[in-house]
N, C-alpha and C positions, 0 to 999 in steps of 0.2 A: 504494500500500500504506500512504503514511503518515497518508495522508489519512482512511481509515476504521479504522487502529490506530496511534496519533499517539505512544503510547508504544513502539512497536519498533524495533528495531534491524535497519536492511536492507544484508544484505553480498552485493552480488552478484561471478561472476567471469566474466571478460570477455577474450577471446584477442586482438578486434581492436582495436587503441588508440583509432582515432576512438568507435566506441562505448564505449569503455570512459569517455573521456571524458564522452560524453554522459549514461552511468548517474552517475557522480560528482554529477552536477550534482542529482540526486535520492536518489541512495544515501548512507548514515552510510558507505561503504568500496566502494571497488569491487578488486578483484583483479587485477592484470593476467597473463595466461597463460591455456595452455590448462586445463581442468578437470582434465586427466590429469598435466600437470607442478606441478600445487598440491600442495605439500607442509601440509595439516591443519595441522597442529601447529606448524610452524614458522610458520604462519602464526596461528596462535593460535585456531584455528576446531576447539569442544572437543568431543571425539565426547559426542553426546546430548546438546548443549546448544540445539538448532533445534527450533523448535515448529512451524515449516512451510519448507517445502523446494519451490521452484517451480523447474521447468526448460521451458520452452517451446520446444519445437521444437529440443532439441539433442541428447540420446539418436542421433539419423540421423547425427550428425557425429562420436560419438566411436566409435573402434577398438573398444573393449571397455563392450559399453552395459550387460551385467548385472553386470563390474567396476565402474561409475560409479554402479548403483544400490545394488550394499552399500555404496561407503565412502558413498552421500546416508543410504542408511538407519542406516547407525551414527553419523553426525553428528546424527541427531534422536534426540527423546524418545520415552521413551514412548510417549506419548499426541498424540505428533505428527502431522500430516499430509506424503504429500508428494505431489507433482502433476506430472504429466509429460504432453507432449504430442510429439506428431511427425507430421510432415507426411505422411507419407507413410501413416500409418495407416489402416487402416478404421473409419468413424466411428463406427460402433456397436460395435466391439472397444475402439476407445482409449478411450470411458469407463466401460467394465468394467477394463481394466488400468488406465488412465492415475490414477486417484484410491483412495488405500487411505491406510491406518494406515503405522506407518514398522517394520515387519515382511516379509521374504520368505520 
């Protein structure tokens, strides 16, 4: 990501430590926990302040998957994008849902 937009800021969050380590090593911030026990705010991650929002393959893993997409869409803008993917999908469904504006 930083490599084709060199000025952004990438905060990923990460439950398992060894990965987590691994994104540090590429990310400005990595999060340690699951996406459900991040407390926003406390963690200074400001609603509507994300211009893009990627989750790849993890929507399948959390308990409450249209819970995890309001609070992803009230963290973007705007005019944000946000992108989601999961494995278990059907491939011609997940790119009609998987890609939209940061509205539901």
């Amino acid at each position: 990501m930083k490599q084709h937009f060199p000025g952004c800021e990438v905060i990923g969050i990460e439950m398992l430590d060894k990965a987590a380590a691994m994104a540090a090593q590429a990310y400005d911030r990595v999060i340690a926990g699951t996406f459900e026990q991040v407390d926003f705010e406390t963690e200074g991650l400001i609603a509507g302040s994300f211009d893009a929002i990627i989750a790849a393959d993890v929507l399948e893993h959390i308990y409450n998957p249209w819970q995890a997409l309001q609070r992803q869409t009230a963290a973007g803008t705007e005019r944000g994008n946000l992108c989601q993917s999961a494995q278990r999908a059907q491939p011609e469904r997940a790119v009609r849902v998987g890609i939209g504006r940061m509205a539901l």
